[in-house]
N, C-alpha and C positions, 0 to 999 in steps of 0.2 A: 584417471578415474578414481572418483573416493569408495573409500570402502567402510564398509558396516559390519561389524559381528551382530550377529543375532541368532535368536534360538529356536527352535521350533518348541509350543507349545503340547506337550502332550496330555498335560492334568487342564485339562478346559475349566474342571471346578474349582480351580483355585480362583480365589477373587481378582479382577483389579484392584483394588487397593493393597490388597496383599501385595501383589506386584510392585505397586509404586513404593509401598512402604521397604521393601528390597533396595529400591533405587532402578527399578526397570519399568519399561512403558508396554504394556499392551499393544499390540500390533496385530496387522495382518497381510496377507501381501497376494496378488492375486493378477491374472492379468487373461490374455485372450489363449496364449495354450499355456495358463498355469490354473490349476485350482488351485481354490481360495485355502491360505495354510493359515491358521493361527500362530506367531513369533512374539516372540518379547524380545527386547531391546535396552542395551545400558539405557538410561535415563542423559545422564553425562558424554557419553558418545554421540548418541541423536544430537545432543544439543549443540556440540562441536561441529558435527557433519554440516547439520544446516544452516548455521552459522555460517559456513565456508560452499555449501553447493544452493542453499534457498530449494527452490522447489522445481529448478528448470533446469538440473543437471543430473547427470548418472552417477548413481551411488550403486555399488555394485555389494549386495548382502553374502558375506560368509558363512558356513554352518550351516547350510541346507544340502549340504552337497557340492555339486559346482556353481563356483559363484554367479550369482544371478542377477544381471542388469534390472535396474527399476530405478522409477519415479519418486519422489514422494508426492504421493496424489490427494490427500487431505490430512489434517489437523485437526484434532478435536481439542481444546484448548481451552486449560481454568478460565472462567470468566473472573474470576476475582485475584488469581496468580498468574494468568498468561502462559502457565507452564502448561505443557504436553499433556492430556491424558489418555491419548490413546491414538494412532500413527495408521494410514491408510499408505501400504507402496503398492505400485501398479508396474508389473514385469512387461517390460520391452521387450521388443527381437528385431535385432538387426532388420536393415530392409524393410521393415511396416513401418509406416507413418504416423505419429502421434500428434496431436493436436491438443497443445499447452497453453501457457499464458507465460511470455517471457518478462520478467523487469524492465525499466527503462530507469539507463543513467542519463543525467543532465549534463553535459559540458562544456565547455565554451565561453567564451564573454560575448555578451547583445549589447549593441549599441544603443536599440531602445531601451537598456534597461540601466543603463550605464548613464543616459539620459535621464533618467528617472522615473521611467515608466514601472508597474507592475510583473514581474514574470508571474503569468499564471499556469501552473502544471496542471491541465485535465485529464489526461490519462497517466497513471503510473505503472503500465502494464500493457501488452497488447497480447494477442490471440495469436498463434503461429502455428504451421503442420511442416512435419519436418520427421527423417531420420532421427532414432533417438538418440546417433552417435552423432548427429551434426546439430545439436541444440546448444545454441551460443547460453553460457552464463546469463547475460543481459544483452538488449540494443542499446547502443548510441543513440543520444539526441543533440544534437550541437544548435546548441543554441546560437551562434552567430548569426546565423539566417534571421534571425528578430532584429533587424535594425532599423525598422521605423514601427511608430506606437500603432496600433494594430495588426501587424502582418501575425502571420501564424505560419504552424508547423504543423501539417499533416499525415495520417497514420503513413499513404503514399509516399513521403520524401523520407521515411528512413531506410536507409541504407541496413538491409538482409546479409548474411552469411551466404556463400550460394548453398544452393538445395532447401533452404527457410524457404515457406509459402506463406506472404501474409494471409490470416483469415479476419482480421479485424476488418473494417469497413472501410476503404484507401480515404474518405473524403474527411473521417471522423478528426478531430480537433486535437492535437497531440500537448501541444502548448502556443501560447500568445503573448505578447504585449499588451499591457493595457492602462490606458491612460490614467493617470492619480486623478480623481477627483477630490477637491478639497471641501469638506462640508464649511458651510458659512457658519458661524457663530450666531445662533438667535438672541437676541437684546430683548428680555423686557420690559414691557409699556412700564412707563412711569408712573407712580402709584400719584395722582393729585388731589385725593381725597384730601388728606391734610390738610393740604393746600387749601383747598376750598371750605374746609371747615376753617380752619384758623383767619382766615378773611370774612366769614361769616358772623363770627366772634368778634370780629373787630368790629364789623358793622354794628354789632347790636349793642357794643358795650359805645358806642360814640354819642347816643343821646344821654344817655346819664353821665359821660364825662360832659358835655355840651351844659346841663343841667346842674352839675356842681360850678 
């Protein structure tokens, strides 16, 4: 399990920016028997952590006391730096079931696509309820089962951790093959204006050559 230092807030009036400008992120952590705690967080640590757990692993926070399981359950994030500004964790307990959204890795070679077909990824993510001590990293998606151009992968054929419940839709479209369509080259018409002028020209100049 990774782990997190973090601090409890207790000047609420110090600014965020004050904080980021520190090199720490604004935080809060809160969950079904926790009240909600305002924490700061290294800036640089967070960014290691999730880096290495994403959003559907247990990061267990130090500095509150005993360390305490949690989520990272949202992201508020610069629109124009991508970076952190401010961190939502969501405290787990053993035994209760949460209900996540797990990654999905692709792996495998497809025939159909080894072919030449398109692999298209429609979900990057599915829906899952689960112990929060049994929440896989990511699922698998093995792509080999694409071996002719349109077969598909559904939410139904991935293979769960036991104790995972999928809650995504079983029939929803996971990934597919899909045939190259080649667009045709448009030609255009041929300009014969010219043409028809300069043969007009000709006609008209023929009675005065005729005349000389």
């Amino acid at each position: 399990m990774l782990t997190l230092p973090v601090e409890k807030r207790t000047d609420t009036s110090a600014t965020a920016t004050a904080l980021r400008h520190a090199g720490s992120i604004p935080a809060v952590v809160y969950g079904a028997h926790h009240n909600a705690t305002p924490i700061a967080v290294s800036a640089a640590a967070f960014g290691k952590v999730l880096r290495e757990a994403g959003e559907a692993t247990i990061v267990s926070l130090t500095g509150l006391g005993a360390a305490l399981p949690t989520l990272i359950h949202e992201i508020d994030a610069d629109p124009l730096t991508s970076r952190p500004r401010h961190v939502d964790f969501f405290a787990v307990t053993k035994g209760e079931k949460v209900q996540v959204a797990i990654p999905l890795a692709f792996e495998g070679e497809s025939a159909a696509v080894e072919a030449g077909a398109n692999l298209i990824k429609v979900l990057h993510e599915v829906e899952v309820k689960a112990d929060p001590m049994n929440l896989p990293h990511a699922i698998l998606v093995d792509i080999s089962a694409l071996k002719e151009v349109h077969d598909q992968i559904h939410a139904k054929d991935l293979v769960l951790p036991g104790g995972v419940e999928l809650i995504t839709p079983p029939e929803e479209v996971v990934a597919l093959a899909q045939e190259v369509i080649e667009e045709k080259e448009e030609v255009a018409p041929a300009d014969i204006s010219s043409v028809q002028v300069e043969k007009k020209g000709k006609e008209e100049a023929a009675p005065e050559e005729a005349a000389s």
